[in-house]
TIFIDO-186113 format. One line per field, with one value per residue (C-alpha): residue number from 0; residue in one letter; x negated, y negated, z negated; chain. Coordinates in steps of 0.5 Angstrom, whole numbers, plus 500, padded with zeros to 3 digits. Each point is the difference from the previous one (the first is absolute). Example, Ala and Ser with C-alpha at 12.3 -4.5 7.8 and 13.67 -1.06 7.14 Angstrom:
residues 2
num = c(0,1);
residuo = c(a,s);
u = c(475,498);
v = c(509,493);
w = c(484,502);
cadena = c(A,A);
This chain:
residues 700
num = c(0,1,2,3,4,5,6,7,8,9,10,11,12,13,14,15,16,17,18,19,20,21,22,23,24,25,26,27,28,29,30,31,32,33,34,35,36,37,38,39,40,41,42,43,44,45,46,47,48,49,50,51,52,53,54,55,56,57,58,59,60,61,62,63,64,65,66,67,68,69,70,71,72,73,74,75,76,77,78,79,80,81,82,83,84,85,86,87,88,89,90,91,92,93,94,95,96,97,98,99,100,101,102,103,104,105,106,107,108,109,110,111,112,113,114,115,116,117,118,119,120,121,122,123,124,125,126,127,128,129,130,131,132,133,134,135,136,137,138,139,140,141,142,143,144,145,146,147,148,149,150,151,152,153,154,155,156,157,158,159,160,161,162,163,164,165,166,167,168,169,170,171,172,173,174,175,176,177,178,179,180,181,182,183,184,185,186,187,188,189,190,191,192,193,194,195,196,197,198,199,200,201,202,203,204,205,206,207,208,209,210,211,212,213,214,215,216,217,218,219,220,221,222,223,224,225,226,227,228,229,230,231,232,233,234,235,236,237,238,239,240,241,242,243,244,245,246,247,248,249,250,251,252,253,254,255,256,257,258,259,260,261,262,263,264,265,266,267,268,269,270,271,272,273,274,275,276,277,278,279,280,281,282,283,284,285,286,287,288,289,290,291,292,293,294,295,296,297,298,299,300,301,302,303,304,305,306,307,308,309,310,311,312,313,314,315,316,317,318,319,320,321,322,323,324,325,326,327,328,329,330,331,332,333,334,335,336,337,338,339,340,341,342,343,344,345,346,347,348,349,350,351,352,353,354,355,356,357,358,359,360,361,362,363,364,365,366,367,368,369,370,371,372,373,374,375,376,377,378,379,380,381,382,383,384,385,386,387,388,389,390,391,392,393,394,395,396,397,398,399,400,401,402,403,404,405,406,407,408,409,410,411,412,413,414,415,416,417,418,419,420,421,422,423,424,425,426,427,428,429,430,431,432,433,434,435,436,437,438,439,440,441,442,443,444,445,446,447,448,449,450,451,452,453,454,455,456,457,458,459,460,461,462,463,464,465,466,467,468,469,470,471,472,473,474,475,476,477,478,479,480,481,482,483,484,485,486,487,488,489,490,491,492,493,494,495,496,497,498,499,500,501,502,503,504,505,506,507,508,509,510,511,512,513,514,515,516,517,518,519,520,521,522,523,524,525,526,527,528,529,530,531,532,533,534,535,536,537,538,539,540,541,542,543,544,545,546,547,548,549,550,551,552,553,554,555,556,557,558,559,560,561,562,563,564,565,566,567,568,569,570,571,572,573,574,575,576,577,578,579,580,581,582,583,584,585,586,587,588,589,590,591,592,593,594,595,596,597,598,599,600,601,602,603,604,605,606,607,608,609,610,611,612,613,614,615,616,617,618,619,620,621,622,623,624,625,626,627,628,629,630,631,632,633,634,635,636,637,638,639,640,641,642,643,644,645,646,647,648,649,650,651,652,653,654,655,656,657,658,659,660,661,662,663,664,665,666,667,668,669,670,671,672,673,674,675,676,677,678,679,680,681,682,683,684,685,686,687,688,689,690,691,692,693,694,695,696,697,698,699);
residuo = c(x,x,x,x,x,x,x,x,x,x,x,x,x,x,x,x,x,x,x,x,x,x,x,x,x,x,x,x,x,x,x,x,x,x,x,x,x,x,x,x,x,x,x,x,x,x,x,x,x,x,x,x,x,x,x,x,x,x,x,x,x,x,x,x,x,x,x,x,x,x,x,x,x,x,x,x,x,x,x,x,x,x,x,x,x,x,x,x,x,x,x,x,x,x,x,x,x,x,x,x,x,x,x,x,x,x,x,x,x,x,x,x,x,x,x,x,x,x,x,x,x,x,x,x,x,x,x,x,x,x,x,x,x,x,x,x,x,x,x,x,x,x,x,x,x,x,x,x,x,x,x,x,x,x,x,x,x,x,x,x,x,x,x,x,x,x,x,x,x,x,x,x,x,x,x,x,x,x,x,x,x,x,x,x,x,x,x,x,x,x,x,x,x,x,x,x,x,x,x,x,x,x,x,x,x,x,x,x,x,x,x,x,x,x,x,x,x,x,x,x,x,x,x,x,x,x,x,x,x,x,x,x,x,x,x,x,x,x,x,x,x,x,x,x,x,x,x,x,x,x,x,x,x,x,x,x,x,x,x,x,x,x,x,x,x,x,x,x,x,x,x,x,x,x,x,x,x,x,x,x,x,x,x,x,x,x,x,x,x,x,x,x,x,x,x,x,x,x,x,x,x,x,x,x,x,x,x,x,x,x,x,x,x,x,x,x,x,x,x,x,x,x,x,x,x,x,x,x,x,x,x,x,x,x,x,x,x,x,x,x,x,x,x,x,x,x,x,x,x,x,x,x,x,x,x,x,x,x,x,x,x,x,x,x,x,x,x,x,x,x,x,x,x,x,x,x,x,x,x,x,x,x,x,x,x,x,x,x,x,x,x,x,x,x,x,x,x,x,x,x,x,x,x,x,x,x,x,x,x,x,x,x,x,x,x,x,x,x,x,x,x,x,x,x,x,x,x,x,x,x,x,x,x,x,x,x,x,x,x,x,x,x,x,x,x,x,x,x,x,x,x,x,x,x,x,x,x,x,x,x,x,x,x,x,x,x,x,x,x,x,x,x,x,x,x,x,x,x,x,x,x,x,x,x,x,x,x,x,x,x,x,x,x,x,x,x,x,x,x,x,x,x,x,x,x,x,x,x,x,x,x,x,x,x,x,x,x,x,x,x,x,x,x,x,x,x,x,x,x,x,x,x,x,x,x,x,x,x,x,x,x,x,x,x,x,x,x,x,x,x,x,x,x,x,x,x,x,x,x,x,x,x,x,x,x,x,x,x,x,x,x,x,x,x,x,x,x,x,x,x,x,x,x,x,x,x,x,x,x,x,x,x,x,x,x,x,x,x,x,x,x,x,x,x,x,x,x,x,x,x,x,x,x,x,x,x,x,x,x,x,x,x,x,x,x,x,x,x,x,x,x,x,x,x,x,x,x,x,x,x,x,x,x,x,x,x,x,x,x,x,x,x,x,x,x,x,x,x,x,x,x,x,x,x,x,x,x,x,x,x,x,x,x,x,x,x,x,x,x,x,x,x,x,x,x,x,x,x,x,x,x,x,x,x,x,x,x,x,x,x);
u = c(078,494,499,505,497,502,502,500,492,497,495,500,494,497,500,497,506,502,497,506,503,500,507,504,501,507,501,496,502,501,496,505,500,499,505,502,502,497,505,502,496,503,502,500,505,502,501,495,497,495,502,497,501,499,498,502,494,498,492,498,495,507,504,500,504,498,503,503,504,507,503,506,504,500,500,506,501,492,503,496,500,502,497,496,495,495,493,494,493,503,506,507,502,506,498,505,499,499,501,499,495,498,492,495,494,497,497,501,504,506,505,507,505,502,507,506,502,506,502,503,495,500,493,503,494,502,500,494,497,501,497,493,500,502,494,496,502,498,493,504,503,505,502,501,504,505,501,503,504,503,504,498,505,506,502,508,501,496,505,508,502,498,505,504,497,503,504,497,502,503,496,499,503,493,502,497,492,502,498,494,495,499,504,506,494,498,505,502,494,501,508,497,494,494,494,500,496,501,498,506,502,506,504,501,506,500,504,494,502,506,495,496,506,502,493,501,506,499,494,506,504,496,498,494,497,498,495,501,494,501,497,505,506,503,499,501,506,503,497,504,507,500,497,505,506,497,499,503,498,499,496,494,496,496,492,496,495,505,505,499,496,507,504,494,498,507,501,493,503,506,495,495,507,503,506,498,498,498,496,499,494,495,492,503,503,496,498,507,501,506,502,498,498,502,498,496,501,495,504,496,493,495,504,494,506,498,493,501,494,499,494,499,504,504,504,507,500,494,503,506,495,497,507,503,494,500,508,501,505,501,497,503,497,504,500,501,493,494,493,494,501,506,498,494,505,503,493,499,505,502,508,503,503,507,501,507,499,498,508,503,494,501,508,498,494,500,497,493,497,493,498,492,497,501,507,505,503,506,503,504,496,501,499,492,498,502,495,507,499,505,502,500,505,505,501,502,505,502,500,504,505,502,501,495,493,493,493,495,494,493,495,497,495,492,499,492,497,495,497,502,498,500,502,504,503,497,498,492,497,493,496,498,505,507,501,504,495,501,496,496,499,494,495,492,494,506,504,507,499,502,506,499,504,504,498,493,498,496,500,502,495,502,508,503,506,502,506,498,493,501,494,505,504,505,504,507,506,502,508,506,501,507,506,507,501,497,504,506,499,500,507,504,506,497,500,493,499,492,498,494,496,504,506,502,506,503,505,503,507,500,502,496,493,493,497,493,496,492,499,503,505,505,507,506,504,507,501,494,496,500,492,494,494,494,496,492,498,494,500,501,496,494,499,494,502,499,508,502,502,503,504,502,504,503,502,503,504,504,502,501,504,506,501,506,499,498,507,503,495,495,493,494,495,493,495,493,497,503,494,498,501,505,504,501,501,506,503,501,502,494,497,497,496,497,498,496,496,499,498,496,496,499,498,494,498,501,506,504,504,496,494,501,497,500,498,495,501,497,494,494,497,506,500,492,501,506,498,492,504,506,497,504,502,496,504,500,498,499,502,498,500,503,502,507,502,496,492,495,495,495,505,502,507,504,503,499,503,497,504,498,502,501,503,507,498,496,504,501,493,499,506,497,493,503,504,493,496,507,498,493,501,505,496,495,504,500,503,500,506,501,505,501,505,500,504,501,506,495,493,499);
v = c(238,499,500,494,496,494,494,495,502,500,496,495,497,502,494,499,500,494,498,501,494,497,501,496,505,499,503,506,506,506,506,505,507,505,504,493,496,493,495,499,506,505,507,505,503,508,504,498,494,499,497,501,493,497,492,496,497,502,501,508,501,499,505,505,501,496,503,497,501,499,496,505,493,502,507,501,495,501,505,503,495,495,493,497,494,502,497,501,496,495,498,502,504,505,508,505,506,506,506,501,505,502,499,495,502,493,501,492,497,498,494,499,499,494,500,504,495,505,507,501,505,497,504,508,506,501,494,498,506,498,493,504,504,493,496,506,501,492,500,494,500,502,494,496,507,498,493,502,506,497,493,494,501,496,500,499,505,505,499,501,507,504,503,506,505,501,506,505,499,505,503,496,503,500,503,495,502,506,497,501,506,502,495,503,505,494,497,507,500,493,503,506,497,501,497,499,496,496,494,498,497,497,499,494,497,504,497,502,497,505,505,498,500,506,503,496,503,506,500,495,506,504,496,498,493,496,494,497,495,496,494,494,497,502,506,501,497,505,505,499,498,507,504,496,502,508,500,493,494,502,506,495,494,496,498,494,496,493,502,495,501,503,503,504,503,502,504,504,501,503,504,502,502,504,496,501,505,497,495,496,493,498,502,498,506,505,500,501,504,505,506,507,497,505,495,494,497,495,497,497,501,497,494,495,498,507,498,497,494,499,505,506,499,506,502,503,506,502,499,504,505,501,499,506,504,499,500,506,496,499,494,498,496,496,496,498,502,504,497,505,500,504,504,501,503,505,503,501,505,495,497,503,496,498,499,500,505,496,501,496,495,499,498,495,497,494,500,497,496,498,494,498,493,500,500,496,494,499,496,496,493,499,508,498,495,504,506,505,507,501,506,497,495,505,504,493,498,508,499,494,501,507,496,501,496,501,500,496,503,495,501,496,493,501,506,501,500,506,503,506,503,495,506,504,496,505,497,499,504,501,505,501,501,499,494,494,494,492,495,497,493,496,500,503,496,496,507,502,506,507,504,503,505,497,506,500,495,504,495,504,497,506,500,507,501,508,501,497,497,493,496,494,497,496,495,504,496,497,496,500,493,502,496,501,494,502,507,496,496,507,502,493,501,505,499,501,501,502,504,500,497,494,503,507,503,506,502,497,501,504,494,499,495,499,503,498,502,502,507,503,495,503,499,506,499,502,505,500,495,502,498,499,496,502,494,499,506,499,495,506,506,495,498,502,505,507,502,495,505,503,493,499,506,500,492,503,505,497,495,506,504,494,500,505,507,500,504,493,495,499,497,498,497,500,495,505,505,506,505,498,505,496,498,507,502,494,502,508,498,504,497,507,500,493,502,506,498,493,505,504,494,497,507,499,494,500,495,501,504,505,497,496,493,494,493,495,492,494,497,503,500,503,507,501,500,505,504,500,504,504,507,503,508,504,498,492,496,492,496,493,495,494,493,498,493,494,501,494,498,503,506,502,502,497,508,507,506,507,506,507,507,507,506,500,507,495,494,501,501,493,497,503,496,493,500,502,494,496,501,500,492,498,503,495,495,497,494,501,502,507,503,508,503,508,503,491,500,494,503,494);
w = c(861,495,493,496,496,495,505,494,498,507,502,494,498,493,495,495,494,497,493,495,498,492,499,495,493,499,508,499,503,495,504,502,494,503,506,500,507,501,501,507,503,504,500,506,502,497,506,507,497,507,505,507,503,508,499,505,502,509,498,503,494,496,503,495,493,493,494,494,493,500,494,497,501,507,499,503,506,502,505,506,506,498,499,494,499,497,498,506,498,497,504,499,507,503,500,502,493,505,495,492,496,494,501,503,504,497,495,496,498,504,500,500,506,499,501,506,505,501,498,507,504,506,501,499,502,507,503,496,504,506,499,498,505,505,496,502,507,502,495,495,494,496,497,508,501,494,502,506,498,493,501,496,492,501,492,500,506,497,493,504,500,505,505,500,504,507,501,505,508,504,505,507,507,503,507,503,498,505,506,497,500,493,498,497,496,497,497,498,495,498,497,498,496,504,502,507,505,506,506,503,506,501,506,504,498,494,493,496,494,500,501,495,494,502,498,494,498,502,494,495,500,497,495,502,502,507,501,508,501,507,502,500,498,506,500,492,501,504,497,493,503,503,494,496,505,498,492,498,498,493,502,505,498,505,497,503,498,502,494,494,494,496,506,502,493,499,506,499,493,501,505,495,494,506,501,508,504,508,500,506,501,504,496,494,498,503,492,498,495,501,496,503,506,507,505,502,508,503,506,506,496,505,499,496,495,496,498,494,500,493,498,500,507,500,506,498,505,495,493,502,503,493,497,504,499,492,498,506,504,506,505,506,505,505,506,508,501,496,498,500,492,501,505,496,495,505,503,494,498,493,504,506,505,501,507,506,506,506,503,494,500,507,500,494,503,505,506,500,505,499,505,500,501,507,500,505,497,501,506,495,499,492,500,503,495,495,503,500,504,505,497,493,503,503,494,496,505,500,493,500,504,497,494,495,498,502,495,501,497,500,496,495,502,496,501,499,507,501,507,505,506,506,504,496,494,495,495,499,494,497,501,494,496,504,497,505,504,499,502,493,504,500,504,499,504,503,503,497,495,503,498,493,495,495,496,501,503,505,506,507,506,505,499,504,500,497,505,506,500,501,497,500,494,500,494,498,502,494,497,503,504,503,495,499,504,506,499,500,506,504,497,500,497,495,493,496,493,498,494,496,495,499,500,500,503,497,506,505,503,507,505,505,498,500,494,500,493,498,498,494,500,505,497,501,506,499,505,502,505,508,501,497,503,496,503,499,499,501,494,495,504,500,493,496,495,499,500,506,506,493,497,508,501,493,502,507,497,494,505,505,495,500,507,503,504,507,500,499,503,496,502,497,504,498,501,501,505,501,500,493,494,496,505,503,492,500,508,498,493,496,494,498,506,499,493,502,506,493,496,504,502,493,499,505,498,493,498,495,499,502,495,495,500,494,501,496,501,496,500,504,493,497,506,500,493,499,506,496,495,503,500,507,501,505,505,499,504,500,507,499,497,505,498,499,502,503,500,498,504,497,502,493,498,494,499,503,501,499,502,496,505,497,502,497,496,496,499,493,499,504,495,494,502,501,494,496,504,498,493,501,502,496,494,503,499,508,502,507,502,505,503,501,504,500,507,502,506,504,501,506);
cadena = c(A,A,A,A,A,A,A,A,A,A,A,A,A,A,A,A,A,A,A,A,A,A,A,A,A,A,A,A,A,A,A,A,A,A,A,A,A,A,A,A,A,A,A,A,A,A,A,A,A,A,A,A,A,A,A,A,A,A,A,A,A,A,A,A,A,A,A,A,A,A,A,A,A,A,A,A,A,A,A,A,A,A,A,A,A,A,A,A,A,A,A,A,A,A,A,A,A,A,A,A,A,A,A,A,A,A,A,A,A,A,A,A,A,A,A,A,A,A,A,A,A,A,A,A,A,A,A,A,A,A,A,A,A,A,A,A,A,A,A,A,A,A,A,A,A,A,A,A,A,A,A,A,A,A,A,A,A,A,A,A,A,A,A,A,A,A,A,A,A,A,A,A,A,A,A,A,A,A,A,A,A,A,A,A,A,A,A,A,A,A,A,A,A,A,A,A,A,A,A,A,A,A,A,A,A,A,A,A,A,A,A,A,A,A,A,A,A,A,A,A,A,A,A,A,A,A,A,A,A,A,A,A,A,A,A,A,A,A,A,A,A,A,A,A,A,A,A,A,A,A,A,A,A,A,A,A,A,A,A,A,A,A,A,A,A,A,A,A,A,A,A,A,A,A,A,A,A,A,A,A,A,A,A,A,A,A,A,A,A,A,A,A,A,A,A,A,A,A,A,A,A,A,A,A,A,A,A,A,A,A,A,A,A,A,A,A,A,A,A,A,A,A,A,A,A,A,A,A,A,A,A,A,A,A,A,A,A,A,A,A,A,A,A,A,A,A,A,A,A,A,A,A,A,A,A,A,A,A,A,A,A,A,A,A,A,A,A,A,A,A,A,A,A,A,A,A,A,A,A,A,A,A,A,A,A,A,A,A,A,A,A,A,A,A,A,A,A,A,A,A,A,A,A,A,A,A,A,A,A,A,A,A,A,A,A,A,A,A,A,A,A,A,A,A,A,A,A,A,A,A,A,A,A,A,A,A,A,A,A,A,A,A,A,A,A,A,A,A,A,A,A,A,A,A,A,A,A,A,A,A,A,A,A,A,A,A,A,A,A,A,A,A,A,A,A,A,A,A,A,A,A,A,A,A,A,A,A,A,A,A,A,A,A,A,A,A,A,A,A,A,A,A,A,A,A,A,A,A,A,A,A,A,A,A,A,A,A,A,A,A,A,A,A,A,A,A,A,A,A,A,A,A,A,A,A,A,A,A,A,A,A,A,A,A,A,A,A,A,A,A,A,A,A,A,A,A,A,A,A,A,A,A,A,A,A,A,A,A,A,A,A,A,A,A,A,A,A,A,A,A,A,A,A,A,A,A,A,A,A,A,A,A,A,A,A,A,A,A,A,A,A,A,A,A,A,A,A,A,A,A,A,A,A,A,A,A,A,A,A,A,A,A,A,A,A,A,A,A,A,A,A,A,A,A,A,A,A,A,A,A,A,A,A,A,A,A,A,A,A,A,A,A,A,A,A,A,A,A,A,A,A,A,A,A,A,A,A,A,A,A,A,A,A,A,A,A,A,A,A,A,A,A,A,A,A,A,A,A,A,A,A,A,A,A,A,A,A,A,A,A);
C-alpha cells in the first residue's frame, strides 16, 4: 500500500487569505495566554492519535490510505475497522479507520476525523486483507471491494443485543463420503483442523446438500467456521434446510443479496460477533466474515451466478481460493462436472481430486443415449411435428407408465449465432489468435465482408477447417422452436408443467408428467425422473463462447444426475452426435476426462486459464488511449481492438473492445499494470467511461 497522506489537505487550490475583518470592540477576542487552548479547538487523542483511513471514493489514484488526527472525544470509539466520516477535499465522505499510530510520515499538518459512524468493527484485519489481495488480484480498488463485501449500515439492527453464541454441534456421521476415494481423509482433516484441498464430483442422484452439511459440521465441531456459496435460491434452499438439520437452526444463517436492508445487516452481524459458525449464501456471502474459518466451499463453479457483476468483477471460486489460502482452511470445490479451473487445480498438485470408483459409479449413473440429428422420428404423428426422436419417445412412455415423470431440458432462445465447419461443426477459429469466426455484415465494392475474428479482427479469406479440412462454413443452429405444447400433443393425457425464467419450480412430486424446463432450472423429482430428453443440443454446443462445450456438459449432467440408476431404468436421451468429446465425456459419466482434454486445448492455444487475459471496452478513443499507456509484461500480448455492436456506415464503432493476453506466471504483473494506468486516467480526470475486467468469463 503507498504512503498516506492528509485527505482533507489534497489537491486543495491555494488561496490568497481572506483580509481581516473590522471587528466591533466590544466583541473582541482576548488572545489565548500562553499553553492555553483556543475555543472550540480540538485536542488529539493521548494514545495512537493517527488514524490510517480508506475513504470511500472508487477512483484507483485514490486506492491508498490518508492519515488524519484523532479528536481525544473519540478516542475510545475510533476503533480499527470500523466506519467514520471524515473531511476529503472539501466534502464530508465515508472511510473504514484501518489501524492507529503513533506518527505520520506527512510532514504537515493533518486534520481531524470528523465524526465515527459506528463504534461497531465491521471491517476486522482479516477480512480487510482479503479484500487487499482481491482488489489486487482483479487490477480495482479497494474501496469497490468493500462495497460488495460490508452491507450497507442499518442502525436499529446494529443497536439490539447480539445473540448468545450457539453451542457447538456434535460430530456428523459421514459414512457416506466413503463412497468416494479420498473421501473419508478429507473430511478427517476438516475434524481434525487440517487444511485440505479437493475437487469433488458428486454422483449422479447424490444428496449433495447432505453431503455438503456434513463437512460443515465436521469443521463446527471443532470450533471453527464454514462458508457454502451456491449459486441460486433453489440450491441455497436445500443446502441450509440440511446444515440446519445438523448443527441447528441457531448454529446456521443463510446470506443473500435479496434480504431487506435490516434483515441482511443483522445476520452478517451475528456473523461478524460469532453468533454463528456455518454460513450458506449465494455470492453474497463469499466475504462472510466467520470466526476461525476451517472451511470455505464453492458448489457449481462454472455456474455464471458466481461472477459477481459489479467491479472489480470477482469470481467466488477465487476469492475463496485467497481466503483458503490466507486463513489455512480448507476449500472444497464441489459439483456434477468439473471446469478447467478445477482441473487446473488438481494438475497443479494445490487440491486432490475426490472421485467414486467406476463400479459405484456405474450402479448410480443412468444409461446414456446420445441420438444425433439424423434421428428416426417417431411413428407417432404429434411426436413428428414436435421433431421428437423415436428413442426419446420410448423412453418417455416407459417412463410414464412405470409411474414417474420425465425431463425436458430445451435450451434457451438468443443465443448469439457464430460460424462452424460446414463439414464437421468444428467451430471456426482464427488463425492468428485462436479467436471465434463471424461475419461482421455489409459489404465491400458490393460483395459481403469475409468471415473476420471477433478478437483481432483479422478477416480470414481462406477458411480451412483444422480437423477435417473442409473450406465450407456454415451458421450454428441457433434457439429452440419446440414448446411445451407441441411436447404435450405427443403425450395426451400427460400433464406438463414448465420451469424457467418466469416461474421456477423447486420439486415436483414423483407421478408421471412432463417437466419441461431450460437449463439451470431443473426442478428435484421425488423419487427421481425416469427419463430425460436433453433436446437441441446443437443450440448449446453450437454457441460462440470459449467455454460452450464446457457449459454444455455441465447443463447435461446437473439434469442427468436427478434421474434414476440404469438398475432401475433410468434414461437420458441426449440430442448430440455420438462421437463428440462432450458427449462421450456424459455417455461414460466422466467430467474429469473432458477437463483435461479442455485444459489441454486451452493450453495450446493460449486461453485462459492457462493464460491469463483482461478485457478493455469504451469508445474507440477511450481503449487507444488506455492501451497507449498500459506498459504489459514480457509475455503480453494485445489482440484486437474489434467493434462491439452495430458499425455506421463510415464503418466506425460506437465502442470496442480489446483483449490483453499474458502468461498466468505474470497475471499479478498484468493486474498491477491496469491498475497503475487506471490511476494514471482517473488522475486526468477522463470522462469517457472504460470498463476493464481481469480473467472475464465471456471473451466472445
Amino acid at each position: 500500500m503507498s504512503s498516506s497522506e492528509p485527505a482533507a489537505l489534497w489537491e486543495l487550490p491555494e488561496k490568497p487569505p481572506p483580509a481581516p475583518a473590522k471587528a466591533a470592540p466590544s466583541r473582541a477576542r482576548k488572545p489565548a495566554k500562553a499553553g492555553q487552548k483556543a475555543k472550540g479547538a480540538q485536542s488529539p487523542a493521548p494514545e495512537r492519535p493517527v488514524a490510517r483511513i480508506v475513504v470511500d471514493i472508487p477512483l484507483a489514484h485514490l486506492d491508498r490510505t490518508f492519515d488524519y488526527l484523532v479528536p481525544e472525544k473519540l478516542h475510545e470509539t475510533a476503533v480499527p475497522g470500523c466506519r467514520v466520516r471524515v473531511r476529503f477535499a472539501g466534502q464530508l465522505v465515508d472511510g473504514y479507520l484501518i489501524e492507529r499510530g503513533e506518527t505520520s510520515d506527512y510532514g504537515s499538518k493533518l486534520a481531524f476525523l470528523d465524526r465515527v459512524t459506528s463504534p461497531e468493527a465491521v471491517l476486522p484485519p482479516s477480512s480487510h486483507a482479503v479484500c487487499r489481495a482481491v482488489a489486487d488480484r482483479y487490477g480495482g480498488t479497494l474501496s469497490d471491494v468493500l462495497r460488495l463485501a460490508i452491507p450497507p449500515r442499518h442502525a436499529k439492527a446494529e443497536a439490539e443485543p447480539p445473540p448468545a453464541p450457539a453451542a457447538l454441534p456434535e460430530a456428523p456421521d459421514t459414512t457416506a463420503w466413503g463412497r468416494y476415494q479420498r473421501g473419508p481423509a478429507f473430511l478427517e482433516a476438516l475434524a481434525e483442523g487440517k487444511p485440505a484441498n479437493a475437487v469433488w464430483q458428486a454422483l449422479p442422484g447424490e444428496d449433495w446438500p447432505r453431503r455438503l452439511a456434513e463437512a460443515a459440521a465436521s469443521v463446527a465441531a471443532a470450533g471453527r467456521g464454514a462458508v457454502l456459496v451456491v449459486p441460486d435460491h433453489r440450491d441455497l434452499t436445500r443446502v441450509h434446510e440440511a446444515c440446519a438439520a445438523l448443527v441447528g437452526e441457531e448454529a446456521v444463517v443463510a446470506l443473500i443479496a435479496g434480504l431487506g436492508p435490516a434483515e441482511r445487516y443483522r445476520r452478517w452481524l451475528a456473523v461478524l460477533r460469532g453468533a454463528v459458525r456455518v454460513v450458506v449464501g449465494t455470492r453474497a456471502a463469499m466475504f462472510a466474515p466467520v470466526h476461525d474459518p476451517g472451511l470455505f466451499v464453492v458448489w457449481d463453479d462454472g455456474d455464471d451466478l458466481h461472477l459477481d457483476p459489479h467491479a472489480p468483477y470477482p469470481h467466488v471460486r477465487d476469492v475463496l481460493m485467497d481466503r483458503a489460502h490466507a486463513a489455512k482452511a480448507s476449500l472444497l470445490v464441489g459439483g456434477f462436472a468439473r471446469t478447467a479451473e478445477a482441473q487446473l487445480l488438481v494438475e497443479s498438485g494445490w487440491a486432490v481430486p475426490v472421485l467414486a470408483d467406476r463400479t459405484v459409479l456405474r450402479s448410480a449413473a443412468p444409461r446414456v443415449t446420445p441420438v444425433g440429428e439424423d434421428f428416426d422420428v417417431a411413428r407417432d404423428e404429434a411426436a413428428r411435428v414436435a421433431r421428437l426422436p423415436a428413442v426419446a419417445f420410448e423412453a418417455a412412455r416407459q417412463a410414464f407408465a412405470a409411474g414417474l415423470p420425465t425431463l425436458v431440458q430445451v435450451p434457451r432462445r438468443g443465443y448469439v449465432p457464430g460460424l462452424a465447419c460446414g463439414n464437421c461443426r468444428t467451430p471456426a477459429h482464427c488463425r492468428r489468435c485462436a479467436g471465434p469466426l463471424a461475419l461482421p455484415g455489409g459489404s465491400v465494392d458490393g460483395q459481403p465482408k469475409p468471415p473476420a475474428c471477433r478478437w483481432c479482427g483479422v478477416p480470414e479469406t481462406a477458411f480451412r477447417c483444422t480437423a477435417c479440412g473442409s473450406v465450407r462454413l456454415r451458421a450454428v443452429i441457433v434457439g429452440a422452436k419446440r414448446t411445451a405444447e407441441e411436447l404435450g400433443r405427443a403425450f395426451p393425457g400427460i400433464p406438463v408443467r414448465t420451469s424457467g425464467a418466469a416461474e421456477v419450480l423447486a420439486s415436483v412430486p414423483g407421478k408421471p408428467a412432463l417437466v419441461v424446463c431450460t437449463p439451470g432450472a431443473e426442478p428435484v423429482a421425488e423419487g427421481g425422473y425416469g427419463a430425460a430428453l436433453l433436446l437441441d443440443g446443437w443450440a448449446l454446443l453450437g454457441r460462440q463462447d470459449l467455454r460452450a462445450g464446457e457449459e454444455a456438459l455441465r447443463r447435461w449432467m446437473a439434469a442427468a444426475s436427478l434421474v434414476r440408476p440404469a438398475a432401475s431404468g433410468g434414461r437420458v436421451i441426449v440430442g448430440a452426435e455420438a462421437g463428440m468429446p462432450v458427449v462421450q465425456a456424459l455417455v461414460r459419466w466422466d467430467p474429469a476426462w473432458h477437463a483435461g482434454q479442455e485444459l489441454s486445448e486451452r493450453r495450446e492455444l493460449g486461453f485462459p486459464p492457462a493464460m491469463r487475459m483482461a478485457s478493455v471496452e469504451g469508445s474507440p478513443d477511450a481503449v487507444a488511449g488506455f492501451l497507449d499507456d498500459l506498459p504489459l509484461p514480457s509475455s503480453g500480448e494485445v489482440l484486437g481492438p474489434v467493434p462491439l455492436g452495430e458499425i455506421d456506415e463510415d464503418g466506425n464503432a460506437a465502442r470496442e473492445r480489446a483483449l490483453v493476453r499474458v502468461s498466468r506466471a505474470e497475471g499479478k504483473a498484468l493486474s498491477s499494470s491496469i491498475h497503475a494506468a487506471a490511476a494514471r486516467r482517473d488522475a486526468k480526470k477522463a470522462t469517457e467511461p472504460i470498463r476493464v475486467q481481469v480473467d472475464p468469463l465471456d471473451l466472445i
